[in-house]
Residue frames relative to the residue before (quaternion, step in Angstrom):
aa qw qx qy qz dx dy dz
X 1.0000 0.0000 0.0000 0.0000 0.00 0.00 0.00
X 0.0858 -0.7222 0.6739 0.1300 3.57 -0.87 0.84
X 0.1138 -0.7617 0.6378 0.0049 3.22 -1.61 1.44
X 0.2575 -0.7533 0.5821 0.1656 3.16 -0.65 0.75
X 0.1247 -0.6986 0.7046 0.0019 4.08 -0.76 1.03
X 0.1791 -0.6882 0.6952 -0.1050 3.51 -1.17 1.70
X 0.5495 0.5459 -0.4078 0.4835 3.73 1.26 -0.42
X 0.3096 -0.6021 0.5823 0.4500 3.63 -0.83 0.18
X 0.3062 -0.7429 0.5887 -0.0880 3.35 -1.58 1.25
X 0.3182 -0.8134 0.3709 0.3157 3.50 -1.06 0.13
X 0.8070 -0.3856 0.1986 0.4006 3.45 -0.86 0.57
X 0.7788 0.2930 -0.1741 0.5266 3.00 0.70 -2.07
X 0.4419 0.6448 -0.4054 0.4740 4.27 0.95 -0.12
X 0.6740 0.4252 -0.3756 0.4731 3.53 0.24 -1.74
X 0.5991 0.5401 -0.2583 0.5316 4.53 0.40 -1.59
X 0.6998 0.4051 -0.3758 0.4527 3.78 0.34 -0.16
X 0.8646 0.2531 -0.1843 0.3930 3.28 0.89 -0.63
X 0.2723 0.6436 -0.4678 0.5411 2.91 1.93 0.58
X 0.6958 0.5303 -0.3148 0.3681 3.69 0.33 -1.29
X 0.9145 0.0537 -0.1653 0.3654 3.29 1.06 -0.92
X 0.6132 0.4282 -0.3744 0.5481 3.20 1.01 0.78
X 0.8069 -0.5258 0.1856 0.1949 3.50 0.66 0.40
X 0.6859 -0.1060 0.3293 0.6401 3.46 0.79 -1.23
X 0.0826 -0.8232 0.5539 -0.0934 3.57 -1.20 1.63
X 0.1653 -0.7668 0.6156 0.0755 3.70 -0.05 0.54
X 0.0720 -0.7582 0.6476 -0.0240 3.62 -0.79 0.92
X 0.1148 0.7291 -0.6491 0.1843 3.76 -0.86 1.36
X 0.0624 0.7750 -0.6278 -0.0374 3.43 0.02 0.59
X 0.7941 -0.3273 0.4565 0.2321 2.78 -1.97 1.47
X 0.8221 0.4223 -0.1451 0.3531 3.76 0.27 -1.95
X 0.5343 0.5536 -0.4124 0.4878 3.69 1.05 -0.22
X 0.7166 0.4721 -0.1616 0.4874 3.89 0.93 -0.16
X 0.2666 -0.8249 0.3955 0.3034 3.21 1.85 -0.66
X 0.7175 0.0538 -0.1962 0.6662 3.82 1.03 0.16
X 0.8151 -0.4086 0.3410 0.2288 3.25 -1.84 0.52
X 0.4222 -0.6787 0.5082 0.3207 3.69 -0.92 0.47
X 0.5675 -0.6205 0.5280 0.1191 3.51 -0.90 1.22
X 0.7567 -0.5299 0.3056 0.2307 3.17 -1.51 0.37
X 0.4136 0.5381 -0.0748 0.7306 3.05 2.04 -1.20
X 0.9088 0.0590 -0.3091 0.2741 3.33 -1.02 -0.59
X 0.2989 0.7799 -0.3553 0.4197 3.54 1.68 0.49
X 0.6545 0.5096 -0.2219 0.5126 3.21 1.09 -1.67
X 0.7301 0.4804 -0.2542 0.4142 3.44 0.56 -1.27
X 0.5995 0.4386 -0.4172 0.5237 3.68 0.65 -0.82
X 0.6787 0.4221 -0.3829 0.4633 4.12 -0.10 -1.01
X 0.7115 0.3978 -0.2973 0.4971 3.94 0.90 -0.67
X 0.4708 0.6037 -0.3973 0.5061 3.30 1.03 0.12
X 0.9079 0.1240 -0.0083 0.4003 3.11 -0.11 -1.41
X 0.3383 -0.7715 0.4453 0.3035 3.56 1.32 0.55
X 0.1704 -0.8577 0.4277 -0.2288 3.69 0.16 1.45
X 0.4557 -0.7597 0.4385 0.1512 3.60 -0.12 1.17
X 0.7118 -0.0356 0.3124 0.6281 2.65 0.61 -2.22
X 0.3570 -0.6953 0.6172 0.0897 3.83 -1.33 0.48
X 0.0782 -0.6006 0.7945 0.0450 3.62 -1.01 1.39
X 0.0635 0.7349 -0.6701 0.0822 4.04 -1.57 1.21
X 0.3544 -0.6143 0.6882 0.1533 3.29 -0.85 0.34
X 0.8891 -0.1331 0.0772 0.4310 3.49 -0.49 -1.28
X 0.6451 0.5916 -0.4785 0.0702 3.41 0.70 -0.15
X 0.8247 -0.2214 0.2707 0.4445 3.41 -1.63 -0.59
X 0.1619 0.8045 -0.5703 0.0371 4.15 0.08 0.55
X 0.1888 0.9035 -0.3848 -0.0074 3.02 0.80 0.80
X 0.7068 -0.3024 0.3040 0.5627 3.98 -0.96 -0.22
X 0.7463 0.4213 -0.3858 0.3416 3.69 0.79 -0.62
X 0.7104 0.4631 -0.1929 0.4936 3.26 0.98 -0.82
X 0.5659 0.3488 -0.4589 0.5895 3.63 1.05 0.71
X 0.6924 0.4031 -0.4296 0.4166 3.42 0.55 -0.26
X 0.6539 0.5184 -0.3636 0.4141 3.47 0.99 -0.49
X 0.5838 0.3112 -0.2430 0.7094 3.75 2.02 -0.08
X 0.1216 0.7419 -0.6585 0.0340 3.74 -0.48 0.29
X 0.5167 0.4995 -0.4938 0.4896 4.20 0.91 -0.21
X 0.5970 0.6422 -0.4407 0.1922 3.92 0.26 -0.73
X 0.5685 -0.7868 0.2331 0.0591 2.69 -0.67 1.58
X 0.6127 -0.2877 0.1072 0.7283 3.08 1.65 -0.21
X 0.3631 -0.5749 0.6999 0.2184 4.07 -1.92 0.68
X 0.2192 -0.6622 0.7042 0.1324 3.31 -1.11 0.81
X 0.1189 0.7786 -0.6161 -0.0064 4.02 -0.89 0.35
X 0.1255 -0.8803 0.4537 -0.0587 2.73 -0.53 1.52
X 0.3936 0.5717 -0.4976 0.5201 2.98 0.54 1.98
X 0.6718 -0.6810 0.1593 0.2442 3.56 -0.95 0.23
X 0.5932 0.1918 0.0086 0.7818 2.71 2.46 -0.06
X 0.0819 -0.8683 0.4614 0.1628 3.56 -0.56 1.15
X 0.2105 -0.8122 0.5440 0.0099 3.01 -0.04 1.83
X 0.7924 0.4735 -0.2357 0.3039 3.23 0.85 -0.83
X 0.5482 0.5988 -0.2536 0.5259 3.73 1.67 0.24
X 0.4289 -0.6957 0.4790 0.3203 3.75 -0.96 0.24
X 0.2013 -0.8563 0.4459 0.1656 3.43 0.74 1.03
X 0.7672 0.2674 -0.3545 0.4628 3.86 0.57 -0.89
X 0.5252 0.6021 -0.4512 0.3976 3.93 0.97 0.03
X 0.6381 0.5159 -0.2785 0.4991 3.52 1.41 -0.52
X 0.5515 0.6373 -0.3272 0.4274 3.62 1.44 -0.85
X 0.7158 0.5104 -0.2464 0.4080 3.11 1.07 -1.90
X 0.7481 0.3733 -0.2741 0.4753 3.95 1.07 -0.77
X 0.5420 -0.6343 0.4283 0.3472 3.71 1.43 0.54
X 0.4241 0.6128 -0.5591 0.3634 3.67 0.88 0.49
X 0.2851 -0.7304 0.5779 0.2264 3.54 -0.70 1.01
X 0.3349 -0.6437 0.6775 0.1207 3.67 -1.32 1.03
X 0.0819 0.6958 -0.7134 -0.0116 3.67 -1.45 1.07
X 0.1578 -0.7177 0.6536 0.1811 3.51 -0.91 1.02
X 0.5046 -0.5005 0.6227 0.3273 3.69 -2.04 -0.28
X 0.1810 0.7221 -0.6674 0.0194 4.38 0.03 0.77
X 0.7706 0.2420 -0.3466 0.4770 3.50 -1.35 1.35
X 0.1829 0.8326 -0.4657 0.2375 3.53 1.36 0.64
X 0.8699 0.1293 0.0695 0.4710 2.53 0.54 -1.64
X 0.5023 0.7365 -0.4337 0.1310 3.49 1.10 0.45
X 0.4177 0.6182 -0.4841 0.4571 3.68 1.25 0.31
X 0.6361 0.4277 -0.4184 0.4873 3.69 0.76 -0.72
X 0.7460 0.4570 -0.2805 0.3950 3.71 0.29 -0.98
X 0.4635 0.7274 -0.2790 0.4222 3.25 1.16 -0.35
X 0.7213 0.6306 0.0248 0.2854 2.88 0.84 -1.82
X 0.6185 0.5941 -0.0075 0.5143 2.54 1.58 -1.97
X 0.6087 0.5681 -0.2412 0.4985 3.34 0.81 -1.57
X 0.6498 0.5125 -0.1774 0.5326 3.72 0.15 -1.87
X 0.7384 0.0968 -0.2591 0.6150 4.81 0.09 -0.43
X 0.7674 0.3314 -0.4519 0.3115 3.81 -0.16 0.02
X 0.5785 0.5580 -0.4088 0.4323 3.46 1.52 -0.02
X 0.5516 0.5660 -0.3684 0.4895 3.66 1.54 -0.84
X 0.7128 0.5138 -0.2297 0.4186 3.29 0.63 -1.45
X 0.4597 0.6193 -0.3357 0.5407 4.08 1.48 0.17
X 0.6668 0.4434 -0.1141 0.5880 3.40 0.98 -1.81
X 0.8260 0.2036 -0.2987 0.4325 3.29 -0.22 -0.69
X 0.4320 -0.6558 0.5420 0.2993 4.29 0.82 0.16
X 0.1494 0.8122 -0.5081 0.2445 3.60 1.05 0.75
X 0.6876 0.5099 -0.2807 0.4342 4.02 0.97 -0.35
X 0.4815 0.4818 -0.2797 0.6766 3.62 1.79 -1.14
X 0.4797 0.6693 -0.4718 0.3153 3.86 0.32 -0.98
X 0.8356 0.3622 0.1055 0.3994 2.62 0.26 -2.07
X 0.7099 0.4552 -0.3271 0.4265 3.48 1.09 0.08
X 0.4265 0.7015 -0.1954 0.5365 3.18 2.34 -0.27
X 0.6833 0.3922 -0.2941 0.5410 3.29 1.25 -1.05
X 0.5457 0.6806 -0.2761 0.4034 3.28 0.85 -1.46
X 0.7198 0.3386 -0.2215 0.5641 3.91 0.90 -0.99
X 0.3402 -0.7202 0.5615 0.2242 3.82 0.90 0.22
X 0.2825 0.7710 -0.4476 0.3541 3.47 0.60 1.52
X 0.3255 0.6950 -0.4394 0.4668 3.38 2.11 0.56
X 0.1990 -0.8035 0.5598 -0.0386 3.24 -0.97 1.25
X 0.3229 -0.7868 0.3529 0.3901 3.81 -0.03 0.80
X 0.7143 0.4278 -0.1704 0.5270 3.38 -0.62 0.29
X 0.7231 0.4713 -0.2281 0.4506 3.59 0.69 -0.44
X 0.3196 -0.7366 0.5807 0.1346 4.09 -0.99 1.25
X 0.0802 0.7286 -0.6717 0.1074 3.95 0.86 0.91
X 0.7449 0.4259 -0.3732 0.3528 3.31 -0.31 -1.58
X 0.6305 0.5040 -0.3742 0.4565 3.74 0.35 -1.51
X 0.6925 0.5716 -0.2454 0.3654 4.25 0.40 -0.81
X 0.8270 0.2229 -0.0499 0.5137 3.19 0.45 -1.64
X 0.8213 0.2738 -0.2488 0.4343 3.72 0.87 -0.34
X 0.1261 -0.9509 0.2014 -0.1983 3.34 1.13 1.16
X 0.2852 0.9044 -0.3021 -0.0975 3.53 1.37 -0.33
X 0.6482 -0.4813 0.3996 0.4343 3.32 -1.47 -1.06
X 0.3918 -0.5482 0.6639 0.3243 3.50 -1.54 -0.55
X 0.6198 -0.4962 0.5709 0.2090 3.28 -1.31 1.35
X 0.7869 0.5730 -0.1030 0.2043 3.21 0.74 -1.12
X 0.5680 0.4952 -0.1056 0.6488 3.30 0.18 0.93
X 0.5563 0.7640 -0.1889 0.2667 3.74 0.74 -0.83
X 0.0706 -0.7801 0.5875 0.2034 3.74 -0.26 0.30
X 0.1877 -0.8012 0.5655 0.0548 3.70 -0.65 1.30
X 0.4029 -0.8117 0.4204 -0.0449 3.14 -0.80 1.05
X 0.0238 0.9506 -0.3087 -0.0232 3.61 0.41 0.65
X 0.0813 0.7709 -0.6262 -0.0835 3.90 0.25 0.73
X 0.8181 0.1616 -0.2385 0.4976 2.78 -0.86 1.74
X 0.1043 0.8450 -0.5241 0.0204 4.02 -0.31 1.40
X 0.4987 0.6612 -0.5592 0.0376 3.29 0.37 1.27
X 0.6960 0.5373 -0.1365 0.4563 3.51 -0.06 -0.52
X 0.9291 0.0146 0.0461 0.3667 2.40 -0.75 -1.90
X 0.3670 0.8213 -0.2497 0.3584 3.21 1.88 -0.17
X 0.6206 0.4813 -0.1514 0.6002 3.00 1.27 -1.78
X 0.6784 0.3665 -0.4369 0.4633 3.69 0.14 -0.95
X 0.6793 0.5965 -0.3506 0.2447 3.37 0.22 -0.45
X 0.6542 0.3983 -0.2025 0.6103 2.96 1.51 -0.99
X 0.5333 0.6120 -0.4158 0.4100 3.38 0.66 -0.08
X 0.5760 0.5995 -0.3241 0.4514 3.57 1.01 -1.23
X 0.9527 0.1219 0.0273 0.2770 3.26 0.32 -1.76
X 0.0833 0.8386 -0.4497 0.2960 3.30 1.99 0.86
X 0.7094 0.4344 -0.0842 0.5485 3.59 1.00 -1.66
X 0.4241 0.5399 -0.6504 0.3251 4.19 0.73 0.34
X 0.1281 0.6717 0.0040 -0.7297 2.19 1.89 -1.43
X 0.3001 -0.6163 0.7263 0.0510 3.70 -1.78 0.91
X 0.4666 -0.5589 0.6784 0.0984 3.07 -1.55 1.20
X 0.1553 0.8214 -0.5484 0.0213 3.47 -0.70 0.92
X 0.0225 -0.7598 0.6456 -0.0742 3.51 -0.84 1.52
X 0.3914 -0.7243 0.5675 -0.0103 3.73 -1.14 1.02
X 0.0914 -0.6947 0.6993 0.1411 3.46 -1.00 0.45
X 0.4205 0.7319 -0.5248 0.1099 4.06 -0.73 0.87
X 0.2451 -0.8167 0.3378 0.3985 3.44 -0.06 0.80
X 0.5251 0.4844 -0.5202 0.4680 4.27 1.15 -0.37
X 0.8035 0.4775 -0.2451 0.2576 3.75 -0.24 -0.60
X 0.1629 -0.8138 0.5432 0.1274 3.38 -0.30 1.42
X 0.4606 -0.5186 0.4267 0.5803 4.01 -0.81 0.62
X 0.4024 -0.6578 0.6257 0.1181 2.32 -2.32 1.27
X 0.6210 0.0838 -0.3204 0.7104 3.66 1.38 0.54
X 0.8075 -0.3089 0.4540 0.2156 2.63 -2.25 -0.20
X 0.6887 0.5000 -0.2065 0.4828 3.36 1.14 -1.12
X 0.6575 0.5633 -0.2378 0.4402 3.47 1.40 -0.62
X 0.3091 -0.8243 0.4724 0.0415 3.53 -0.25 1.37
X 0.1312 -0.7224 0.6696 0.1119 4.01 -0.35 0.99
X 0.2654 0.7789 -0.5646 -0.0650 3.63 -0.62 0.89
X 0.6800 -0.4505 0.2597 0.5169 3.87 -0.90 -0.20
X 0.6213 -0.4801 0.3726 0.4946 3.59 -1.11 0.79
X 0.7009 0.5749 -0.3197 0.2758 4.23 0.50 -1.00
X 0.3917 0.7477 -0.1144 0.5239 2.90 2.12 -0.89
X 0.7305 0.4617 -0.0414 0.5014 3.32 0.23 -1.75
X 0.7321 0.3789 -0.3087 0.4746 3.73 0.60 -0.64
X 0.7295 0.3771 -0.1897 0.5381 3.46 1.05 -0.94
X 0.7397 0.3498 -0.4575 0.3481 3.50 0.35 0.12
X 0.6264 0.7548 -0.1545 0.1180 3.44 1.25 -1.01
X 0.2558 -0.8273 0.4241 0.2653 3.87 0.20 0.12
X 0.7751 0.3475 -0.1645 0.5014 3.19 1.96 -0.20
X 0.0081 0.8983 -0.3940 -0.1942 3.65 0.59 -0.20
X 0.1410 0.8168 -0.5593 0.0130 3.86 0.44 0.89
X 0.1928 -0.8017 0.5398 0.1697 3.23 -1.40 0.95
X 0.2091 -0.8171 0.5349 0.0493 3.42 -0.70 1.44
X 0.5623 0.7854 -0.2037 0.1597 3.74 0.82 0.77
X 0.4230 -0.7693 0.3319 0.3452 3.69 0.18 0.97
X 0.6304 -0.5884 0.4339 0.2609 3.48 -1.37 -0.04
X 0.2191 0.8182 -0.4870 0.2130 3.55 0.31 1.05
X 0.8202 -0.3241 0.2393 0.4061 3.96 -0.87 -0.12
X 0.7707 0.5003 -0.0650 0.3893 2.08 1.33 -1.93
X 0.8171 0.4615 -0.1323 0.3192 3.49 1.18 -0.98
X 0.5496 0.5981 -0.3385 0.4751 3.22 1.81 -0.55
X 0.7721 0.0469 -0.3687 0.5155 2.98 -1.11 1.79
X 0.1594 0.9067 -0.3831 0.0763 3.45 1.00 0.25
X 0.7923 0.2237 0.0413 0.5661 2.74 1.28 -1.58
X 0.2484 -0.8638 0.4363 0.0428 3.18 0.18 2.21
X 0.6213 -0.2838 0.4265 0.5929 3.85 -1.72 -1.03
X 0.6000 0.6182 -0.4143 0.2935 3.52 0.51 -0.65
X 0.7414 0.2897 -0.1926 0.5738 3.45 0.87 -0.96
X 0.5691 0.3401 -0.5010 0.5563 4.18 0.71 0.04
X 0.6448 0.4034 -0.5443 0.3540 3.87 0.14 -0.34
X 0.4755 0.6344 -0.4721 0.3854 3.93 0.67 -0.48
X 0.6066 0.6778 -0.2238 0.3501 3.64 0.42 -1.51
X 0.6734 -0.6010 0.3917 0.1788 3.38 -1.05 1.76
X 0.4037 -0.6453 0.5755 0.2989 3.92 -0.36 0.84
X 0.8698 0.1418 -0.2615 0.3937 3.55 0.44 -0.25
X 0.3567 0.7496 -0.4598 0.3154 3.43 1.78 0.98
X 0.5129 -0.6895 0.4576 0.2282 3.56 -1.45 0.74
X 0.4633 -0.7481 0.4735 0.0392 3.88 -0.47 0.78
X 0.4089 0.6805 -0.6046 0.0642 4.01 0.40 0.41
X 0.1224 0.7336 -0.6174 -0.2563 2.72 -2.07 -0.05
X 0.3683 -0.7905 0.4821 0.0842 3.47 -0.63 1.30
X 0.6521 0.6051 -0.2683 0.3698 3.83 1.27 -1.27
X 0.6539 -0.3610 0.3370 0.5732 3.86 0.30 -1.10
X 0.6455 -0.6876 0.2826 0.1752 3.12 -1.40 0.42
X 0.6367 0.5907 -0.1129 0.4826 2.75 1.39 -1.36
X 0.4717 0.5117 -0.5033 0.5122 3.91 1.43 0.61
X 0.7552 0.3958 -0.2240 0.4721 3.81 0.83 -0.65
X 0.3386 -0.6750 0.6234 0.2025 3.73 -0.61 1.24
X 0.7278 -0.5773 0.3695 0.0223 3.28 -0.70 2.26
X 0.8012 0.3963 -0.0400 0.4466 3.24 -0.23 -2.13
X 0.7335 0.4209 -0.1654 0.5074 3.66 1.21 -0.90
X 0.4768 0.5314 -0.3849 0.5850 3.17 1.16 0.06
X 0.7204 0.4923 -0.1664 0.4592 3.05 0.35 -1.40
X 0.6469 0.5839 -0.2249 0.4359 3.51 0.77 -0.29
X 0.6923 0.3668 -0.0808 0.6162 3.34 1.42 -1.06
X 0.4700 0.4754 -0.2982 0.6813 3.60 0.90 -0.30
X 0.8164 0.3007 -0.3146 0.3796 4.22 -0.38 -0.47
X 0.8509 0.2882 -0.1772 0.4020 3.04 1.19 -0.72
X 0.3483 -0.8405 0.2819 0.3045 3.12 2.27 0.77
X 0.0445 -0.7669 0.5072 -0.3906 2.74 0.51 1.67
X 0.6086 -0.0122 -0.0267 0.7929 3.91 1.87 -0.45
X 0.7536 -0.3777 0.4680 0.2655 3.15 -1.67 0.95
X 0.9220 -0.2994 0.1660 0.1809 3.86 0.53 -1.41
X 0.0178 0.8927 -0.3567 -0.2749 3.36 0.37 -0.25
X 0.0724 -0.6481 0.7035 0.2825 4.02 -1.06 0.19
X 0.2229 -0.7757 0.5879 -0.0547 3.68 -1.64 1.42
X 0.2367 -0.7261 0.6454 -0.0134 3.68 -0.16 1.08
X 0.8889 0.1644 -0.0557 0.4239 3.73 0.35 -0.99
X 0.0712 0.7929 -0.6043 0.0331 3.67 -0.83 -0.02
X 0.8969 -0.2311 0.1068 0.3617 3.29 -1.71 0.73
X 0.8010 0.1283 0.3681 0.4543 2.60 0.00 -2.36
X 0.2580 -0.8651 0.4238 -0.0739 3.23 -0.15 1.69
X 0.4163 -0.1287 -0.6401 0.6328 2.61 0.59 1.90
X 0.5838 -0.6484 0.4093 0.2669 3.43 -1.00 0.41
X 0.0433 -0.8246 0.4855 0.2872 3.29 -0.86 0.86
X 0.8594 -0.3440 0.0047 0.3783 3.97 -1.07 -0.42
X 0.5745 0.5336 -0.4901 0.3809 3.15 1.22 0.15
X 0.4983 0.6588 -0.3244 0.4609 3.65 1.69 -0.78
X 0.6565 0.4748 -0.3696 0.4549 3.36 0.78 -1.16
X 0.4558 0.6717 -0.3972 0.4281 3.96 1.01 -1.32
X 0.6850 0.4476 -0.2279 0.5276 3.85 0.56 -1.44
X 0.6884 0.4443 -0.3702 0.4378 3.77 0.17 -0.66
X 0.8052 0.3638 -0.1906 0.4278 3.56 0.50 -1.13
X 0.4621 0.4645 -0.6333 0.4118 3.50 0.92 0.40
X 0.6036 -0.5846 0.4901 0.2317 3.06 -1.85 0.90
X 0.6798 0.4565 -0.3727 0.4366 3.50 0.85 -0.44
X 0.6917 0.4649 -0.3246 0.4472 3.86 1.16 -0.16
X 0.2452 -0.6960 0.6654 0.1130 3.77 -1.21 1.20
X 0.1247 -0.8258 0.5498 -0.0149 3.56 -0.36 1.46
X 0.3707 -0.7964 0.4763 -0.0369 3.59 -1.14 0.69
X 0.0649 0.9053 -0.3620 -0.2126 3.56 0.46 0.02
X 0.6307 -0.5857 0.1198 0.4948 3.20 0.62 2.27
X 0.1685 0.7324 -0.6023 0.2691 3.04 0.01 1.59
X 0.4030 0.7962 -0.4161 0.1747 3.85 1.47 -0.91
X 0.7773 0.2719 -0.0738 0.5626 3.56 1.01 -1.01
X 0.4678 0.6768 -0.3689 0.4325 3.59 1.22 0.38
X 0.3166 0.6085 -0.5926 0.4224 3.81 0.18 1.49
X 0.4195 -0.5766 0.6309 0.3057 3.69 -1.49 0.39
X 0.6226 0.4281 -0.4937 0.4305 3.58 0.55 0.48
X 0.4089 0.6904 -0.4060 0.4374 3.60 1.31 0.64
X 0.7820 0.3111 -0.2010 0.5014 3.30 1.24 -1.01
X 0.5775 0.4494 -0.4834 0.4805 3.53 1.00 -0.15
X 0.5638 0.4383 -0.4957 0.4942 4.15 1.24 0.02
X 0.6036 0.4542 -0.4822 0.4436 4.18 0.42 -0.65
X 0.6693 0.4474 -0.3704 0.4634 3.54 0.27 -1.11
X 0.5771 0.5311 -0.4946 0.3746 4.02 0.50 -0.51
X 0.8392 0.4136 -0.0467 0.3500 2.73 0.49 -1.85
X 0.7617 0.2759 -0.4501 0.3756 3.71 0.99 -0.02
X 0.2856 0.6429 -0.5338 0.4692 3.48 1.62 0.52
X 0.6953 0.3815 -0.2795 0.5412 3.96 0.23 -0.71
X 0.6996 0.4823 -0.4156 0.3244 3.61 0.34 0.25
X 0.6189 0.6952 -0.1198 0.3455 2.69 1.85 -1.70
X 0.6318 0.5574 -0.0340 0.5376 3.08 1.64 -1.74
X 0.7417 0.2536 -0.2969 0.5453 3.54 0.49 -0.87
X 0.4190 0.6708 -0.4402 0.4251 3.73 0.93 0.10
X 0.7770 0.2667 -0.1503 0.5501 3.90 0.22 -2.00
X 0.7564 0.3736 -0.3856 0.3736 3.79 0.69 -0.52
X 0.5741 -0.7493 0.2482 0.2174 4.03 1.69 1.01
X 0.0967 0.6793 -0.5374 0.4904 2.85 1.40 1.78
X 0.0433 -0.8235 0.5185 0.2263 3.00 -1.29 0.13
X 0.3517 0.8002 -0.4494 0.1843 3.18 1.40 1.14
X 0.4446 0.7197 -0.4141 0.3361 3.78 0.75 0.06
X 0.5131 -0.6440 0.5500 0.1397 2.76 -1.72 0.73
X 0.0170 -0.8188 0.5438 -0.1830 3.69 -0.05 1.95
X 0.1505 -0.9021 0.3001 0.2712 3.15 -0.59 0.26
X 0.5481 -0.7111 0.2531 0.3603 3.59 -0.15 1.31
């Protein structure tokens, strides 16, 4: 089998499936600096007569599976293949394998210093020093930039898979109260509260969304449920924008209506002015969807869609396919 891998991939991953499938073709997406298009997709897989396709982000679209319908299987090495024609691949019996929990140690992470760095006013901190505004003799900083403790906290989870769990895993032991709002996911401990999304806004001290893009979720999270939320509760969202109605956010957040928000994602990638409106409020620590953005992401996709790929052709049926 010759596979061609456009995702960037690791060394020792790419030699594994050389060994057992024959013949690897390495293009990464990153040697171009932006994804392969719809067009130059077609041409690379006609190029190199391709079996099967490992992608990350490009263009997999209805044309370019229909114009390949033998491929043996898309590999997508992300946590959701948003970026593939999933039922055009069904219809031609190409099995689809994505990479979920790739990237939740990075996002984790991310969550766990930009939520401290909220509490503890670590950005003003630093822009106080930064403005050489240190008087001798004088207890400004200790006064005006004052924060919280992680500790102690009720975390809040819309949505408990992944990266949720890792999350709560991390900071169970500050120690954080952690309760979830999801309707597949029964608690995975005892300590882990499952309560109703109305719940969750009003009780929480944290409010992290952990939630994919689906019918069901986009706009999901309305004014109704940010107006609920603790005046001195904390607002992330790492997952995607387009679950959280903007303008309401944005509403509660100007008129501090919650303590804060930290923002990985937004509308409009670049951002346009109402996004920008969200960045420049002083109470918001913005990100430009970086949460899951580490090179120890790809040496996890490349783990994990080797182990799918493999326990797939050798007729396992552990792997992560998508129905």
């Amino acid at each position: 089998m010759k596979i061609l891998i456009t995702a960037p991939y690791r060394e020792k991953e790419q030699k594994e499936l050389l060994e057992k499938f024959g013949e690897v073709i390495y293009r990464p997406w990153k040697s171009q600096g932006r994804a392969y298009n719809e067009s130059e997709l077609l041409e690379l897989l006609t190029e190199t007569k391709a079996d099967a396709l490992i992608t990350e982000h490009d263009d997999v679209s209805k044309k370019v599976i229909d114009a390949f319908p033998e491929l043996e299987f898309i590999g997508v090495c992300r946590g959701t293949p948003s970026n593939v024609a999933v039922e055009s691949a069904r219809g031609h019996g190409i099995q689809v394998f994505n990479t979920p929990a790739r990237n939740a140690q990075a996002v984790a992470e991310m969550f766990v210093s930009n939520v401290i760095m909220l509490l503890r006013n670590t950005i003003p901190g630093w822009q106080w020093l930064q403005s050489e505004s240190w008087e001798k003799g004088a207890h400004t900083s200790y006064l005006q930039f004052k924060g919280n403790e992680l500790a102690g906290k009720t975390i809040g989870m819309v949505g408990f898979g992944a990266v949720g769990q890792r999350i709560a895993h991390m900071v169970e032991n500050f120690p954080c109260k952690i309760q979830f709002h999801d309707p597949f996911i029964d608690p995975p401990k005892a300590s882990h509260k499952k309560v109703s999304m109305e719940e969750l806004f009003q009780t929480s001290d944290i409010v992290s969304i952990n939630l994919p893009v689906t019918k069901e979720t986009i706009g999901l999270i309305d004014g109704n449920l940010l107006s609920k939320m603790k005046r001195d509760s904390i607002f992330v969202n790492t997952a995607r924008a387009a679950v959280v109605d903007r303008m309401a956010l944005l509403e509660v957040l100007e008129n501090n209506r919650i303590r804060g928000a930290y923002l990985d994602v937004f509308d409009h990638e670049p951002p346009d002015a109402t996004d920008y409106k969200l960045i420049h409020l002083p109470n918001v620590l913005a990100t430009p969807h970086i949460a899951g953005a580490t090179f120890e992401v790809e040496d996890h996709h490349s783990v994990i869609m080797n182990s799918n790929i493999i326990n797939h052709f050798m007729g396992k049926k552990q792997y992560n396919k998508v129905k």
